[in-house]
C-alpha positions as CSV (number, residue, x, y, z in Angstrom):
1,X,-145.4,152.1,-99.6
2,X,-148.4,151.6,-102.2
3,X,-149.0,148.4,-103.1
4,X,-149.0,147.6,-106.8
5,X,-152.2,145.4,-107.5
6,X,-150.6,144.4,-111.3
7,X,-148.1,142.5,-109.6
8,X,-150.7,140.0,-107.9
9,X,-153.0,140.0,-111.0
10,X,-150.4,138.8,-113.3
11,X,-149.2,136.0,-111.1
12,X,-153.1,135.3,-110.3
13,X,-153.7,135.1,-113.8
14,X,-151.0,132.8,-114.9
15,X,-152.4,130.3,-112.0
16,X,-155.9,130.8,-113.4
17,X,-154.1,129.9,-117.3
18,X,-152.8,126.8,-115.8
19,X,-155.9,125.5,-114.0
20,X,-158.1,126.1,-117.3
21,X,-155.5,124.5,-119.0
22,X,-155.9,121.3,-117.0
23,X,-159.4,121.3,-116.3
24,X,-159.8,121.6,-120.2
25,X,-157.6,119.1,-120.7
26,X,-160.2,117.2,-118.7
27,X,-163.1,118.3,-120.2
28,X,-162.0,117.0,-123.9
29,X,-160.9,113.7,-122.5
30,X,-164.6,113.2,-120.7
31,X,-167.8,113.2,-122.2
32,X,-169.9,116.6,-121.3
33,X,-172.9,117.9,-122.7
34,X,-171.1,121.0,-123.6
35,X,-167.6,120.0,-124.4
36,X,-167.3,122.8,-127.0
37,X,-166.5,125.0,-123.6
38,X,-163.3,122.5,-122.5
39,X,-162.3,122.9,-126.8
40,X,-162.7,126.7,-126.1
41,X,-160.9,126.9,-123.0
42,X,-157.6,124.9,-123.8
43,X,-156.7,127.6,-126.5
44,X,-157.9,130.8,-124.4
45,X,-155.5,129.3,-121.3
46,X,-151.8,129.6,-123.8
47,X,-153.4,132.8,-124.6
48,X,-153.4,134.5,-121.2
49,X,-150.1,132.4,-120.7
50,X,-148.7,134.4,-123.6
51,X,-150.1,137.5,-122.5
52,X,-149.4,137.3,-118.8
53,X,-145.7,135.8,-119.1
54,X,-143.7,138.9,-119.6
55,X,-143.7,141.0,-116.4
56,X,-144.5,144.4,-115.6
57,X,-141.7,147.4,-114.3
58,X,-142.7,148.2,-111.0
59,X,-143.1,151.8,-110.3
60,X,-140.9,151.9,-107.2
61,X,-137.5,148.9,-106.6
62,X,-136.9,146.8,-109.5
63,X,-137.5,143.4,-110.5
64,X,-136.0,140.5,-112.5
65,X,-137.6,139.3,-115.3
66,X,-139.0,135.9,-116.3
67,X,-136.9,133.7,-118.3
68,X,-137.4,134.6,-122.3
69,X,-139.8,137.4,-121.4
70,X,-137.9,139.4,-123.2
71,X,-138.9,137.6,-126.7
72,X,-142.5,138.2,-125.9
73,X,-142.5,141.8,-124.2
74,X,-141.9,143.4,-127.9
75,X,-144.5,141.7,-128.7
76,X,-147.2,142.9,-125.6
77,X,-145.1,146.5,-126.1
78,X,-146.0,147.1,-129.7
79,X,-149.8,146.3,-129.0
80,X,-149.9,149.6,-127.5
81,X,-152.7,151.0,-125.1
82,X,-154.0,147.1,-125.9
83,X,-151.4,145.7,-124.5
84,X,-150.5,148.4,-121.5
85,X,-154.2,149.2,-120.4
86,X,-155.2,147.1,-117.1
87,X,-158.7,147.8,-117.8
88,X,-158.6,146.2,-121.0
89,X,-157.5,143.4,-119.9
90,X,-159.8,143.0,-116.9
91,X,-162.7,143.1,-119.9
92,X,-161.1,140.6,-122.0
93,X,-160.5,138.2,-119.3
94,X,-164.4,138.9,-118.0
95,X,-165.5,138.0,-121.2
96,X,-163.4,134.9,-121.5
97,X,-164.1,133.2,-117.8
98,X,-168.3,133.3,-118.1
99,X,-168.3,130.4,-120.5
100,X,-165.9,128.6,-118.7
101,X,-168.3,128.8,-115.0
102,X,-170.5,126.7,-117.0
103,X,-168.8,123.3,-117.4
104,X,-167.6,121.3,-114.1
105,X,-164.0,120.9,-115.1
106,X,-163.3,124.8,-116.2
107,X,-165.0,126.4,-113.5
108,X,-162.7,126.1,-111.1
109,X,-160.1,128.0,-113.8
110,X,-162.9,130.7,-114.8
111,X,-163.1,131.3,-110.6
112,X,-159.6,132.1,-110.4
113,X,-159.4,134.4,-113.6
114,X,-162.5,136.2,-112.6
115,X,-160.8,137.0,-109.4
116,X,-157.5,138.0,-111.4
117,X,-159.6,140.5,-113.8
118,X,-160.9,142.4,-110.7
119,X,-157.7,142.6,-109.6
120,X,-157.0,144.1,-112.5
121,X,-160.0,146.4,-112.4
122,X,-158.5,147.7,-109.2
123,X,-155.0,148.4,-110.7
124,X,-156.7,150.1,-113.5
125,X,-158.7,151.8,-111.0
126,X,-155.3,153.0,-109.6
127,X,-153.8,154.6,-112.8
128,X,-151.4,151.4,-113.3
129,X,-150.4,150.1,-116.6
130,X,-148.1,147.7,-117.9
131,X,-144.4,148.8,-118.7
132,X,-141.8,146.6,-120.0
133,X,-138.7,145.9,-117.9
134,X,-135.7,146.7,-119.4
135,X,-133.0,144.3,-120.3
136,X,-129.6,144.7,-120.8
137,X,-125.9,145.6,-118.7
138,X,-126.5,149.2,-119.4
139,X,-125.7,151.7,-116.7
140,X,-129.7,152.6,-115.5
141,X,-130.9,149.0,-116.6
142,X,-132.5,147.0,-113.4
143,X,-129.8,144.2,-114.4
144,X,-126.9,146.7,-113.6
145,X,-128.4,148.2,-110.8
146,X,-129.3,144.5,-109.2
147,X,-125.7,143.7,-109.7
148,X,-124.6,146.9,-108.3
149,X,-126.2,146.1,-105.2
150,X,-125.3,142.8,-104.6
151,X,-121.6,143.9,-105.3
152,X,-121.5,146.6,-103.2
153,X,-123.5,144.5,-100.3
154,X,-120.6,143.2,-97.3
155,X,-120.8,140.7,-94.5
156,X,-121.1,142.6,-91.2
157,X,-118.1,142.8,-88.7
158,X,-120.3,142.4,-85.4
159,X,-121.2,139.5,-84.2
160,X,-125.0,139.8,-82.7
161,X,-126.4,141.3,-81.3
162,X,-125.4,144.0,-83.0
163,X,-126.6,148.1,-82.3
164,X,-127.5,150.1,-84.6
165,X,-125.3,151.3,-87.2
166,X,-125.2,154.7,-86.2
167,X,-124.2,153.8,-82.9
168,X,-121.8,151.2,-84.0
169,X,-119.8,154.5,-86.3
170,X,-120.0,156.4,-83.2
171,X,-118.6,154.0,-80.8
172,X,-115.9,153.4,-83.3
173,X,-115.1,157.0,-83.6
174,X,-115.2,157.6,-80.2
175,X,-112.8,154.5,-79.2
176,X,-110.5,155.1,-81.8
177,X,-110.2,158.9,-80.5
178,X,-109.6,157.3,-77.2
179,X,-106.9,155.2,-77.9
180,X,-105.3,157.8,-80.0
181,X,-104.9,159.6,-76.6
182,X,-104.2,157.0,-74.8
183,X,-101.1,156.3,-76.7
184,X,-100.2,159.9,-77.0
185,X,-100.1,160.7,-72.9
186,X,-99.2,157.2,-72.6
187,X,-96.1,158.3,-74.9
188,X,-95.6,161.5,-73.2
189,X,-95.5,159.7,-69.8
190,X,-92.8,157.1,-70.9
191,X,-90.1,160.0,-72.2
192,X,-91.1,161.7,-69.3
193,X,-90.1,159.2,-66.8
194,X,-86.8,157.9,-68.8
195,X,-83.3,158.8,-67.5
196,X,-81.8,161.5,-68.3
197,X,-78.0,161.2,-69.4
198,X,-75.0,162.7,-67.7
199,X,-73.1,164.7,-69.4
């Protein structure tokens, strides 16, 4: 199973958002000789926030979506190869972490998103690209088949330990054969040994 570096980007990234968003936070409320970076940084964080918070359709399984993504996906999805391309992004969020390493309070959020946008050079690297996950109870939506599953999922009827399920279906079969036979010469034996009547 390939592992899908998009998936550990985007949730490194949203971290990244959230510590820029506090250490910018900091930066405004403290005097710095270059607060103009922590004024920069507080917009740039609800930015990637934005831009991060829908989620992507894995390639392989499925995967539920964040709550209200589907508000914002239209809006990533109609950006086009801007909004799909990994290697874009890992650009864009190069370019936005250098001025943050730079001022005491943001650099510990421009760390993080550096790390997140070579992340993302490697799932660009890997032909990966963003896809929006579709919403909806429609019979090949990841909603239906989620709910399929868990529907369809029972309890088991072994207590543990418990074989293998292959072995469990073939102990079955063969014990129900058994006992089949088991009644039937069983049977046989009883009219066999009852009296017979006198005429």
């Amino acid at each position: 199973m390939r592992i899908e570096f998009a998936m550990w980007a985007n949730l490194q990234a949203m971290g990244a958002a959230m510590i820029i968003l506090v250490g910018g936070i900091l930066g405004s409320a403290i005097q710095f000789r270059r607060q103009w970076i922590a004024w920069y940084s507080i917009p740039i964080s609800l930015l990637i926030m934005l831009i991060e918070y829908p989620r992507s359709k894995r390639s392989k399984g499925s995967n539920f979506p964040r709550v209200g993504q589907e508000q914002i996906a239209p809006i990533i999805h109609a950006l086009g190869p801007v909004g799909r391309n990994y290697f874009l992004r890992f650009v864009l969020y190069l370019c936005m972490c250098i001025p943050m390493l730079f001022l005491l309070p943001t650099m510990l959020g421009g760390i993080c998103l550096f790390f997140a946008c070579t992340t993302y050079m490697v799932a660009a690297l890997l032909g990966e690209q963003w896809r929006p996950i579709q919403l909806g109870w429609g019979k090949g939506s990841d909603v239906a088949v989620q709910a399929k599953r868990v529907a369809t999922s029972e309890a088991p009827s072994h207590a543990p330990p418990r074989a293998p399920s292959f072995k469990r279906a073939k102990y079955s079969a063969s014990s129900t054969d058994g006992l089949v036979e088991a009644q039937q010469s069983g049977g046989a034996a009883a009219s066999s040994a009852a009296p017979q009547e006198i005429n």
